[in-house]
VOPAGU-2260 file (C-alpha; in pm, 1 decimal, decimal comma):
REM VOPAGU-2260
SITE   aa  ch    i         X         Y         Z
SITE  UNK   A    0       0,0       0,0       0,0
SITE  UNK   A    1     171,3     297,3    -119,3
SITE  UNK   A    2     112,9     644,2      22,2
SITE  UNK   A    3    -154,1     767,8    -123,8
SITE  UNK   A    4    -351,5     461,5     -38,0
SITE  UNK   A    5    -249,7     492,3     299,9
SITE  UNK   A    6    -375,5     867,2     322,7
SITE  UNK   A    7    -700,2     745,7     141,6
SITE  UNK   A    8    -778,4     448,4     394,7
SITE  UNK   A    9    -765,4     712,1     669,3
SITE  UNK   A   10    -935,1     993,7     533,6
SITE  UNK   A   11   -1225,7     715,2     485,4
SITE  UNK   A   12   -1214,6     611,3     864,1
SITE  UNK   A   13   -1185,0     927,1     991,3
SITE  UNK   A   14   -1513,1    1024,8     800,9
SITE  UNK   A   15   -1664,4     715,9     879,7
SITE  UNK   A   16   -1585,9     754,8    1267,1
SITE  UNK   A   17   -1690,9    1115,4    1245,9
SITE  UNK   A   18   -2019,4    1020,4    1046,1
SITE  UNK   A   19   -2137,7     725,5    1305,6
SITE  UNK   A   20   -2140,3     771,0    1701,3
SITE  UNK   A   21   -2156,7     395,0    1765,1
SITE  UNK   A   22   -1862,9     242,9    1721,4
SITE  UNK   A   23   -1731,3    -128,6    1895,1
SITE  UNK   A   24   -1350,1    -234,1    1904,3
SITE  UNK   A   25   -1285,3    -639,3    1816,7
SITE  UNK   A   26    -997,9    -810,8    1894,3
SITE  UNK   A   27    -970,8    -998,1    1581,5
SITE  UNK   A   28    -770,2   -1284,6    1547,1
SITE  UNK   A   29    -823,5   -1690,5    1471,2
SITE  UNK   A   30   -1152,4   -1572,1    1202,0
SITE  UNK   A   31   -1151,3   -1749,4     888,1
SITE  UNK   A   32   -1231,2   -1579,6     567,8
SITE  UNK   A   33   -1575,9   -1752,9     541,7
SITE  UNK   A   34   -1682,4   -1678,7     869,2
SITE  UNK   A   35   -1558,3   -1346,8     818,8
SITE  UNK   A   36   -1794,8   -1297,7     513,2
SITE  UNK   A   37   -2060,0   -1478,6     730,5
SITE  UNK   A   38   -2020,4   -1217,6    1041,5
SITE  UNK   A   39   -1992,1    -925,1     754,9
SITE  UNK   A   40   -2351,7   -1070,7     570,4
SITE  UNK   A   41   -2512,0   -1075,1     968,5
SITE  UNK   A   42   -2426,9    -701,4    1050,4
SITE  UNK   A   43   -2534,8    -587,7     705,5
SITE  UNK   A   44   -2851,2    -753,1     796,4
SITE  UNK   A   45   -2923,1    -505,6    1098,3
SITE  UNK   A   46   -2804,0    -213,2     826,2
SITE  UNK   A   47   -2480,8    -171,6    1043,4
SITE  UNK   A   48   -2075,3    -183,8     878,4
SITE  UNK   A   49   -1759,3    -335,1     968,0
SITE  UNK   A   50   -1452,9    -405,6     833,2
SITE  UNK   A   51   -1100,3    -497,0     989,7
SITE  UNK   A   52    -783,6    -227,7    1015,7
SITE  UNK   A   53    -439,9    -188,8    1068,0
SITE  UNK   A   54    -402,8       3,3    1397,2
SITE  UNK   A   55    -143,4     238,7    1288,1
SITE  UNK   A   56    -397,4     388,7    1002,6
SITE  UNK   A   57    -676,0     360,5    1252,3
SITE  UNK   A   58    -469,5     571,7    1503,5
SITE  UNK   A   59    -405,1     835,1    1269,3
SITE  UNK   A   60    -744,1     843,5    1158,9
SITE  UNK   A   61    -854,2     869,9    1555,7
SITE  UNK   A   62    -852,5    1292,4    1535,0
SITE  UNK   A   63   -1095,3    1467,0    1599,7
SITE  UNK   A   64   -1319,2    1186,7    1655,3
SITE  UNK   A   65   -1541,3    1072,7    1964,0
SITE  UNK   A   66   -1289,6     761,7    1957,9
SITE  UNK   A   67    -975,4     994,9    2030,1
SITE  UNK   A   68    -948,0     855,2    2436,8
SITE  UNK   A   69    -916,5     516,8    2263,0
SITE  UNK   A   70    -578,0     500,9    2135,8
SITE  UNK   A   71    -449,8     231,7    2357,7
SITE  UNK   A   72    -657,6     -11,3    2216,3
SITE  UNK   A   73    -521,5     -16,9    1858,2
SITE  UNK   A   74    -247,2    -207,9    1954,6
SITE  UNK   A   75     -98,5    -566,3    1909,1
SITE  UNK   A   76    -337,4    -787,4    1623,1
SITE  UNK   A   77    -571,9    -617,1    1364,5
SITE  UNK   A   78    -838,8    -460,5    1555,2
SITE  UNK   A   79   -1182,8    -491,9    1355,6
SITE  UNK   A   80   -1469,9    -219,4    1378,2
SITE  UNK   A   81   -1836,2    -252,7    1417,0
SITE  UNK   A   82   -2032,1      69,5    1378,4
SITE  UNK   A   83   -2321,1     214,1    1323,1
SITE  UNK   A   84   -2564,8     559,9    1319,1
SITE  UNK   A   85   -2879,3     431,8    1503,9
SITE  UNK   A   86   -2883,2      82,4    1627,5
SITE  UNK   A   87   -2603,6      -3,0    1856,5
SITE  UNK   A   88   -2813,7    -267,4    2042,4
SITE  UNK   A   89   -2837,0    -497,3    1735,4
SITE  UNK   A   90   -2536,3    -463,3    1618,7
SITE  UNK   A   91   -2403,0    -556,6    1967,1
SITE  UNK   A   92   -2645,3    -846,3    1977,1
SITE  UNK   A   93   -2503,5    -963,7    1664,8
SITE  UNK   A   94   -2097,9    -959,9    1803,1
SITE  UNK   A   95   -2205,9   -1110,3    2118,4
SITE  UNK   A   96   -2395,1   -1424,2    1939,3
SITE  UNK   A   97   -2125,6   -1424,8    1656,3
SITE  UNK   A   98   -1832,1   -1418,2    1935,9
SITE  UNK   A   99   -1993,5   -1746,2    2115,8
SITE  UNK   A  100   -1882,9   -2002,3    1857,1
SITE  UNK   A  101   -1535,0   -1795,1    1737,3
SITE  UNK   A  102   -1380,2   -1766,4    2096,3
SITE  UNK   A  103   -1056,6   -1554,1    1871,2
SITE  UNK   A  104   -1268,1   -1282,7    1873,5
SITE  UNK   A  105   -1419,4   -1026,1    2162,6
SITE  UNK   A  106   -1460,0    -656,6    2292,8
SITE  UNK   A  107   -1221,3    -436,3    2341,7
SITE  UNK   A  108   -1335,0    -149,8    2393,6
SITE  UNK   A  109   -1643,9     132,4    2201,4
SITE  UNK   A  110   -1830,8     483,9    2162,7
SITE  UNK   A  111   -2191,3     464,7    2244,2
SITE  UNK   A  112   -2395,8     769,6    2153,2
SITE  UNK   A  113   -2058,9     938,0    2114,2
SITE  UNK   A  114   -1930,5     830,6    2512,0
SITE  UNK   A  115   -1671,3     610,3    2563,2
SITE  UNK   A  116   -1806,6     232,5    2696,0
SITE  UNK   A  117   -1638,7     -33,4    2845,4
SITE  UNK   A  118   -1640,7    -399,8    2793,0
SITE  UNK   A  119   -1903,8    -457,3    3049,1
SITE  UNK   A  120   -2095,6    -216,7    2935,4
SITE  UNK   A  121   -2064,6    -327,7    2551,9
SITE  UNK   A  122   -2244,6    -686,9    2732,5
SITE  UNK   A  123   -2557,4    -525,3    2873,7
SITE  UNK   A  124   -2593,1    -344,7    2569,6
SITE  UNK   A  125   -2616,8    -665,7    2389,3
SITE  UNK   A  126   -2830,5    -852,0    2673,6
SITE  UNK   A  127   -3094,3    -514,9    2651,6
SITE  UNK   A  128   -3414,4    -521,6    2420,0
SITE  UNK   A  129   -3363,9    -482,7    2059,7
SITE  UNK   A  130   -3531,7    -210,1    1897,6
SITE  UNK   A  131   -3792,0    -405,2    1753,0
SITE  UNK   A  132   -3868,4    -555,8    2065,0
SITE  UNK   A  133   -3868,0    -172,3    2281,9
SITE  UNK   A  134   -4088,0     -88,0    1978,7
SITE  UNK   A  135   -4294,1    -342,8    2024,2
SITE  UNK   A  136   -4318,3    -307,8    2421,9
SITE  UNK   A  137   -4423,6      29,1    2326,6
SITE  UNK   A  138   -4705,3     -11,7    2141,4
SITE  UNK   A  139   -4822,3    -252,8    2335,7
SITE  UNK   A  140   -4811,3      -0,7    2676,1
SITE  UNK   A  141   -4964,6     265,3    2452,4
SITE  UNK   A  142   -5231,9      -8,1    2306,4
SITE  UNK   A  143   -5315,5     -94,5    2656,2
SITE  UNK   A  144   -5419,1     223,9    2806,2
SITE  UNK   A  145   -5650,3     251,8    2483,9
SITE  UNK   A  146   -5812,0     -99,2    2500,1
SITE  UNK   A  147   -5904,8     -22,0    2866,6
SITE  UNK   A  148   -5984,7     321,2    2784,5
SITE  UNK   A  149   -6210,7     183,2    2510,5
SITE  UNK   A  150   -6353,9     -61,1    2765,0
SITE  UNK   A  151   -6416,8     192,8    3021,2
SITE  UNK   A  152   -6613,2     392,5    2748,7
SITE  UNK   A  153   -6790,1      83,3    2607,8
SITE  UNK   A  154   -6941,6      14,1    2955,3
SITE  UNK   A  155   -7083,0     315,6    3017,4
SITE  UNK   A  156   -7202,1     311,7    2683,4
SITE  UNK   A  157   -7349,6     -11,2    2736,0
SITE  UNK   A  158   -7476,2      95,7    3051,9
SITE  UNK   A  159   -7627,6     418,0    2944,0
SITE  UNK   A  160   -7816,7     186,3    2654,7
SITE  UNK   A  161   -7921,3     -86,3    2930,7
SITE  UNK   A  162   -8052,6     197,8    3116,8
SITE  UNK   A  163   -8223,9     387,2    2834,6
SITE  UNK   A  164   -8398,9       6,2    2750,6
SITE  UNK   A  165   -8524,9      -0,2    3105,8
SITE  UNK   A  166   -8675,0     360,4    3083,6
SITE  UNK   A  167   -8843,5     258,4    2755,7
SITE  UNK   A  168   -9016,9     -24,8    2865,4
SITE  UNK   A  169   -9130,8     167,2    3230,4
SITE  UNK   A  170   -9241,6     415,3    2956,3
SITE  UNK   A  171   -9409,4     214,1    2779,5
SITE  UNK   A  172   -9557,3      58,8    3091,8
SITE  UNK   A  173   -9691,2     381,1    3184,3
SITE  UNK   A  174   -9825,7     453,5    2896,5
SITE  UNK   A  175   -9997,4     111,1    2949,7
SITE  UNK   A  176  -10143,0     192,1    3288,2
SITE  UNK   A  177  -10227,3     517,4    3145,4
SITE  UNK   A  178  -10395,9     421,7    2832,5
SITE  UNK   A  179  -10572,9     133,2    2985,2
SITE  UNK   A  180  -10786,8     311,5    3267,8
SITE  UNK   A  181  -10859,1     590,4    2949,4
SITE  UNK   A  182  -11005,9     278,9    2743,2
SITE  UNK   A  183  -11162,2     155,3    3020,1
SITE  UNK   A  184  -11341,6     440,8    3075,7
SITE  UNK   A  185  -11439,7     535,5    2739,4
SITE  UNK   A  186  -11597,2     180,5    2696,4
SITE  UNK   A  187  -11772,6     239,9    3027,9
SITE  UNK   A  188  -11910,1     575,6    2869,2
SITE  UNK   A  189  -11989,1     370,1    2574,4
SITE  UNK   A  190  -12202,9     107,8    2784,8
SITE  UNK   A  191  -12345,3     365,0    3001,5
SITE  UNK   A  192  -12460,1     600,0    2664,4
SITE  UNK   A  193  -12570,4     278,8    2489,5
SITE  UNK   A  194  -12770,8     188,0    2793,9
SITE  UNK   A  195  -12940,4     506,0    2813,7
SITE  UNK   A  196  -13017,0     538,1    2505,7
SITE  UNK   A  197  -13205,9     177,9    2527,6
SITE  UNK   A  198  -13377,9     306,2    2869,1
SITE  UNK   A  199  -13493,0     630,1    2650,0
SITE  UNK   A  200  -13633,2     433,2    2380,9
SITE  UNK   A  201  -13776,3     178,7    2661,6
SITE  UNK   A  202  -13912,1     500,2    2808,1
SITE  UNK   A  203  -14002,8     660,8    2514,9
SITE  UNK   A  204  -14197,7     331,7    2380,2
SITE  UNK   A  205  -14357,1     297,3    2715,6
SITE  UNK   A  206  -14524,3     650,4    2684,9
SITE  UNK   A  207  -14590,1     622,1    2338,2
SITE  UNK   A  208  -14812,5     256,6    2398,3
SITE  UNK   A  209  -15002,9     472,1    2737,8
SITE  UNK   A  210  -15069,5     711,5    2556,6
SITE  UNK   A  211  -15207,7     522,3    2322,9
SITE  UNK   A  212  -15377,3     386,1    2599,7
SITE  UNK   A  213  -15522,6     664,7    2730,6
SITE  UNK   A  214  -15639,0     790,5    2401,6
SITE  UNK   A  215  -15817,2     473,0    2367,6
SITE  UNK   A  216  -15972,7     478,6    2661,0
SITE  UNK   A  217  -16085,4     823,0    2688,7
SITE  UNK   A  218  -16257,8     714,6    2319,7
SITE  UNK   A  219  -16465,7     435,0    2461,6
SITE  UNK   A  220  -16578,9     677,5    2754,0
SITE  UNK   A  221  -16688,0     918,1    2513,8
SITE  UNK   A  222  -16840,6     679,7    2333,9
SITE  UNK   A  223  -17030,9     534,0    2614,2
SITE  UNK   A  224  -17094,3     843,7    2787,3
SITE  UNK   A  225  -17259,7     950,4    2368,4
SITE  UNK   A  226  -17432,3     578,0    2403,9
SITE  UNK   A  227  -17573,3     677,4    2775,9
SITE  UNK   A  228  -17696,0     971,4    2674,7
SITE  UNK   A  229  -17851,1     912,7    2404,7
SITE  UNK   A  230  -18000,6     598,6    2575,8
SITE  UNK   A  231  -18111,8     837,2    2779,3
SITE  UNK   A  232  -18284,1    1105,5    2570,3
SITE  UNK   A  233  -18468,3     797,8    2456,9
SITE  UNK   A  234  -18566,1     657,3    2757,5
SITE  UNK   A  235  -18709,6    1061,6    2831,1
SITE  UNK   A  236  -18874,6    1133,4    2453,7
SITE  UNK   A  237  -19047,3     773,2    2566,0
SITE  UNK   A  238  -19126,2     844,4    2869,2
SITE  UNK   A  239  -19307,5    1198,1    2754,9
SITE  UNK   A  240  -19476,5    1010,9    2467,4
SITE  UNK   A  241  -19632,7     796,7    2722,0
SITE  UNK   A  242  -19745,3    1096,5    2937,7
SITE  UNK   A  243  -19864,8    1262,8    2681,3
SITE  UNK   A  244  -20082,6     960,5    2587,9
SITE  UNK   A  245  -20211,5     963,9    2968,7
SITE  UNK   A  246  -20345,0    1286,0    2975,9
């Protein structure tokens, strides 16, 4: 690697230390090329980089970077760096898994969030919730204040309708109670105005036939009384005949 190449390698790390605020030192050693690809196809999968460097470009490229403090760690074997913009969980997840069947490889050191992290701390960044999984957490604590707030409406809502069925139907037994005494009543009114009606035309009837009656009767007194009298005026035109025939 000539000079020029040299100068271009760490103009490229510098930018790409200055351009991502996660950042993990590997101690790389005893990784074969196809695991190599293998760990290089896994990090791409969580849209995160790596790639192995010599120390003494690395160093150089270390100014005015977030990863200044870490000098003493690009020493001895290639160190390899992880790195990434927004997801230093998975990417840490990743090493950890990846590290568990290539013992050769482990922490050294890394930037989080542009602070320096230890080893330790590089672990329970790996054992915490992926992002996925805090998103999903998330949701689920802001889904579950809205199912119960949902619920908590529903029942009133169902409440409120429960109670508004209730008043309908004691409405509408009311209006039973009240409509049935009204009906009772007018057919009462009915019976009572059919019934004197019938007792007026009984009544009626029954003056019509004694009047009838009377007018008879008074007819046949007058005609006897006519009869008497005139039975009468004969018995006294007789009588006189029969005085006159005396005398």
């Amino acid at each position: 690697m000539n000079r020029e190449e040299k100068h271009a390698v760490v103009k490229e790390l510098n930018e790409t230390f200055k351009d991502n605020d996660n950042v993990l030192l590997i101690h790389f050693t005893g990784v074969s090329v196809a695991d190599s690809i293998e760990l290089r196809r896994k990090i791409s999968e969580v849209e995160c980089g790596y790639r192995v460097v010599k120390n003494r470009l690395a160093l150089r490229a270390l100014e005015d970077t977030s990863l200044k403090g870490l000098e003493e760690h690009f020493k001895g074997a290639p160190t390899a760096i992880a790195y990434t913009g927004e997801n230093p969980v998975a990417l840490a997840k990743v090493l950890k898994t990846f590290f568990k069947d290539h013992p050769g490889m482990s922490f050294k050191a890394g930037v989080i969030e542009g602070q320096s992290v230890s080893v330790s701390e590089i672990t329970t960044l790996a054992d915490m919730p992926s992002r996925e999984e805090l998103l999903t957490k998330l949701l689920y604590l802001l889904k579950a204040p809205l199912n119960q707030l949902a619920t908590a409406l529903q029942s009133p809502v169902r409440n409120l309708a429960s109670v508004l069925q209730q008043l309908g139907e004691t409405k509408e037994k009311e209006q039973l109670q009240l409509t049935e005494p009204v009906e009772a009543a007018a057919e009462q009114e009915e019976v009572q105005e059919e019934a004197a009606a019938e007792q007026e035309e009984v009544q009626e009837e029954a003056a019509a036939e004694q009047e009838e009656v009377q007018e008879e009767a008074a007819a046949e007194q007058e005609e006897v009384q006519e009869e008497a009298a005139a039975e009468q005026e004969e018995v006294q035109e007789e009588a006189a005949a029969e005085q006159e025939e005396v005398q």
